[in-house]
C-alpha positions as CSV (number, residue, x, y, z in Angstrom):
1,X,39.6,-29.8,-11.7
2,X,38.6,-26.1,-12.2
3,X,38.5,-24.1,-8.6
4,X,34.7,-22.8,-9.2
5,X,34.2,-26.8,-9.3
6,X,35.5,-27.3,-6.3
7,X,33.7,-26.9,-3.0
8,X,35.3,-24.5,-0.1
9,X,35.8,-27.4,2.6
10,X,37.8,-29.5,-0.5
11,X,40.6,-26.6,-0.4
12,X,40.8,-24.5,2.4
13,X,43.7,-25.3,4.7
14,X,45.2,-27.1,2.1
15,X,48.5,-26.8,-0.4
16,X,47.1,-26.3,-3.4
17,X,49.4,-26.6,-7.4
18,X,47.2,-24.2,-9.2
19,X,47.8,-23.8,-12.7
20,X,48.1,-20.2,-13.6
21,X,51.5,-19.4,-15.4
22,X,50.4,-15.6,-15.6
23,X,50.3,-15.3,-12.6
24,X,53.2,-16.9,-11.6
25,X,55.4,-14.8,-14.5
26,X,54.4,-11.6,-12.8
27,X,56.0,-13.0,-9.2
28,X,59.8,-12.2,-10.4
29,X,60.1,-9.6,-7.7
30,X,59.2,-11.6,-4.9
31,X,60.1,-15.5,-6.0
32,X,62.2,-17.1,-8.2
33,X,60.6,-17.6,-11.5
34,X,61.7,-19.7,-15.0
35,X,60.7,-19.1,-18.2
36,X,58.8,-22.3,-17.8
37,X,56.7,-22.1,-14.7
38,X,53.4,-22.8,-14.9
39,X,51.7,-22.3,-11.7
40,X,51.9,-21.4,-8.3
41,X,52.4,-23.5,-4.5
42,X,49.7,-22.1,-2.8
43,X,48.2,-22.4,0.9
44,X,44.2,-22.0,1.2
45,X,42.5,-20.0,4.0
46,X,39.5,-17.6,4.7
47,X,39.7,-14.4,5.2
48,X,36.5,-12.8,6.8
49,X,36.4,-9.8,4.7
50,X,38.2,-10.3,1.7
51,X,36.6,-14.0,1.3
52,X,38.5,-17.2,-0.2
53,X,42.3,-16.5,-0.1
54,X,45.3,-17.9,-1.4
55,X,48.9,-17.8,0.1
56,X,51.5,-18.0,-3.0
57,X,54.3,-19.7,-1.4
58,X,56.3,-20.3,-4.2
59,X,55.8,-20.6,-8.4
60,X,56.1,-24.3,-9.5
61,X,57.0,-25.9,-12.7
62,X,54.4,-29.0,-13.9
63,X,55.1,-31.2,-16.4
64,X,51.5,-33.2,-17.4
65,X,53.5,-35.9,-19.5
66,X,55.7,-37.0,-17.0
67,X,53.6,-36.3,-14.2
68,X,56.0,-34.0,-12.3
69,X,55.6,-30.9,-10.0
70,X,59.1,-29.1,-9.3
71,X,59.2,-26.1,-6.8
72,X,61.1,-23.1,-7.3
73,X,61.9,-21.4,-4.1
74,X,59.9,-19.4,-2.2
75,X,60.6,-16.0,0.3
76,X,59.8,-15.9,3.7
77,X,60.4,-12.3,4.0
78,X,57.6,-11.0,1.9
79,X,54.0,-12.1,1.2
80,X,51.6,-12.5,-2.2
81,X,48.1,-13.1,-1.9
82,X,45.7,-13.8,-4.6
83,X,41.7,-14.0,-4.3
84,X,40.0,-16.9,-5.5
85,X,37.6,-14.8,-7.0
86,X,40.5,-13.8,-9.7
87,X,40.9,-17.5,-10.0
88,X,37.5,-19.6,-10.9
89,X,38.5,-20.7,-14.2
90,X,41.9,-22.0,-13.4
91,X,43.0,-25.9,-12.7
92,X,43.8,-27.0,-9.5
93,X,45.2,-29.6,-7.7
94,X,45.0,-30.2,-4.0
95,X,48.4,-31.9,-2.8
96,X,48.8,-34.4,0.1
97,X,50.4,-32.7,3.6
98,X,53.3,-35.1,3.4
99,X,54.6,-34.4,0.1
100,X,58.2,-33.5,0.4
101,X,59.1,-29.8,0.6
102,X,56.1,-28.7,1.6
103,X,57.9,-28.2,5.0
104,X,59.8,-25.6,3.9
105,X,56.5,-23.6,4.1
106,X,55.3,-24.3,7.5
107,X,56.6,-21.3,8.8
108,X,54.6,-19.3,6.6
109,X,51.8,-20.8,6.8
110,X,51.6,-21.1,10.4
111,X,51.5,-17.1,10.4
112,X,48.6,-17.5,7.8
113,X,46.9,-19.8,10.5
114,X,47.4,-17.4,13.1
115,X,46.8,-14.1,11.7
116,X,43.3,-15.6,10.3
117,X,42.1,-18.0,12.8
118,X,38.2,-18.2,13.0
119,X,36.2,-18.3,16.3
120,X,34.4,-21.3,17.5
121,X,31.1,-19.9,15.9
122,X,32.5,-19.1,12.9
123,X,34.2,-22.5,12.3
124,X,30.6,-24.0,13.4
125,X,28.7,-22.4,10.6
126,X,31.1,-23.4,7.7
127,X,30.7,-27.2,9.3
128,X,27.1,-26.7,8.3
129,X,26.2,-28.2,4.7
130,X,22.6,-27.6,4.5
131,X,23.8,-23.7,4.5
132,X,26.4,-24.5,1.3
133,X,23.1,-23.8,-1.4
134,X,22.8,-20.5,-0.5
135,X,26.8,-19.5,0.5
136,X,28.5,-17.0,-2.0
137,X,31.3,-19.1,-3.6
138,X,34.0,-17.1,-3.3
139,X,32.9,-16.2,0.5
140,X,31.5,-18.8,3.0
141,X,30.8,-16.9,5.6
142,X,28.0,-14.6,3.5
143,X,24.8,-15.9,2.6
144,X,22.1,-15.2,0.3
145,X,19.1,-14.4,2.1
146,X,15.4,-13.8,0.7
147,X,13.2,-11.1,2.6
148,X,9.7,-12.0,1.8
149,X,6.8,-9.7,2.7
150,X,4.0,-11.2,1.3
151,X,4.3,-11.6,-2.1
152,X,7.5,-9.6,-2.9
153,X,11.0,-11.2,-2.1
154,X,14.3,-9.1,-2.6
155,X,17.9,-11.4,-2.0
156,X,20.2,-9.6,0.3
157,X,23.5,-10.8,1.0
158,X,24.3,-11.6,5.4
159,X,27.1,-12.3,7.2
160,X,27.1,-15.2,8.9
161,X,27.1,-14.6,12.8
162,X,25.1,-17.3,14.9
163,X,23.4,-20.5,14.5
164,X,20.6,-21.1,17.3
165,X,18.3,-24.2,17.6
166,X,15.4,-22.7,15.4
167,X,17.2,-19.8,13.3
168,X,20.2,-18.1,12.2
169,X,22.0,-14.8,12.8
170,X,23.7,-12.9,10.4
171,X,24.2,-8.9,9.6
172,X,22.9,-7.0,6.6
173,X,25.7,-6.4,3.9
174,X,23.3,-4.0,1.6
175,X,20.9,-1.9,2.1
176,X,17.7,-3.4,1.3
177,X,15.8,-1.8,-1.8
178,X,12.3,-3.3,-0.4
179,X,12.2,-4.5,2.7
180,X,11.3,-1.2,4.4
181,X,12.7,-1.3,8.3
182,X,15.9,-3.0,7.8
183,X,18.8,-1.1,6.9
184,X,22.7,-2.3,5.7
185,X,24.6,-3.4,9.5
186,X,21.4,-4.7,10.8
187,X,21.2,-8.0,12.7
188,X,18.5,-10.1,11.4
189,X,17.6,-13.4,12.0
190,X,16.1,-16.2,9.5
191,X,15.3,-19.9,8.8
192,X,16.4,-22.1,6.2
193,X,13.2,-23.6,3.7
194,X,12.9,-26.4,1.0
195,X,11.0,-25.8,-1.6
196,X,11.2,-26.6,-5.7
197,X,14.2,-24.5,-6.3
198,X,16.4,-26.3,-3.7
199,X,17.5,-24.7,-0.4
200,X,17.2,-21.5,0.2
201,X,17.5,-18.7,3.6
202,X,14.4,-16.9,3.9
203,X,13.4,-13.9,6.5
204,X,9.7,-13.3,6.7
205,X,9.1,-9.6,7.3
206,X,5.4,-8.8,8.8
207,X,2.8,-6.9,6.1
């Protein structure tokens, strides 16, 4: 399955085979690397600013015929990162916890969960579904958000920050072009509506 198919709860914290032998063939400084790799071993996370990350662990050789995966080895000692945003079009394949070898990585990984652990707010608003319509694909924790004032709208992008029984909180990422008042940083709260486009996040300014 292509990784733009794929939603954000399917792959983070997961080990992930993603084929994408250009990338892999550019790793020979930091992983071992065959002629005929064809992919990388990768753990998923989220980083807050940079959005939907992968953590190469180590390139991997997959074989489609005869349904076979074989890992090269990785390096503890230095790190490669790749954005999912780089990566949309490429296939992936989520693998299960136990498989063997994937212990090798644990240590790694468990930096990776450290280093980027969400709060408990945080972790609450990427639980919420209803929100997934209007998330940023490569970037969970921003939104697309519609600030209506009367019969103008302009779609800002907000950073997640709070969800309260009758609203959301979230901080301006641009500067609005339209919405006279609210400026890029600002902490603005809105509601999520239902109407013939789908979900959506809408902030209703006053006339």
């Amino acid at each position: 399955m292509l990784l733009k198919e794929m939603n954000f709860r399917d792959i983070v914290d997961k080990y992930l085979y993603i084929d994408a032998a250009g990338v892999a063939q550019n790793l020979g400084s930091i992983f071992e690397v065959t002629e005929d790799a064809t992919g990388v071993l990768c753990y998923c996370y989220i980083d807050a600013q940079a959005g939907i990350t992968f953590e190469i662990l180590c390139c991997a050789v997959h074989d489609a015929a005869k349904k076979t995966l074989k890992l090269l080895h990785g390096n503890d000692e230095q790190s490669a990162k790749i954005r999912l945003a780089e990566l949309m079009e490429a296939q992936a394949a989520v693998l299960p916890s136990e498989m063997p070898r994937l212990s090798e990585f644990q240590s790694k990984v468990a930096m990776v969960q450290k280093a980027y652990k969400a709060d408990e707010a945080t972790e609450a608003m990427r639980k919420l579904t209803s929100l997934d319509p209007a998330r940023l694909a490569t970037h969970p924790d921003i939104v697309t958000v519609y600030l209506v004032r009367g019969d103008e709208a302009e779609a800002a992008y907000v950073l997640l920050k709070e969800v309260r029984e009758v609203n959301i909180i979230g901080t301006l990422l641009s500067e609005p072009q339209k919405a006279s008042g609210l400026h890029k940083g600002d902490e603005i709260s809105f509601f999520l509506v239902r109407n013939e486009k789908g979900i959506m996040c809408m902030k209703v300014l006053e006339k």
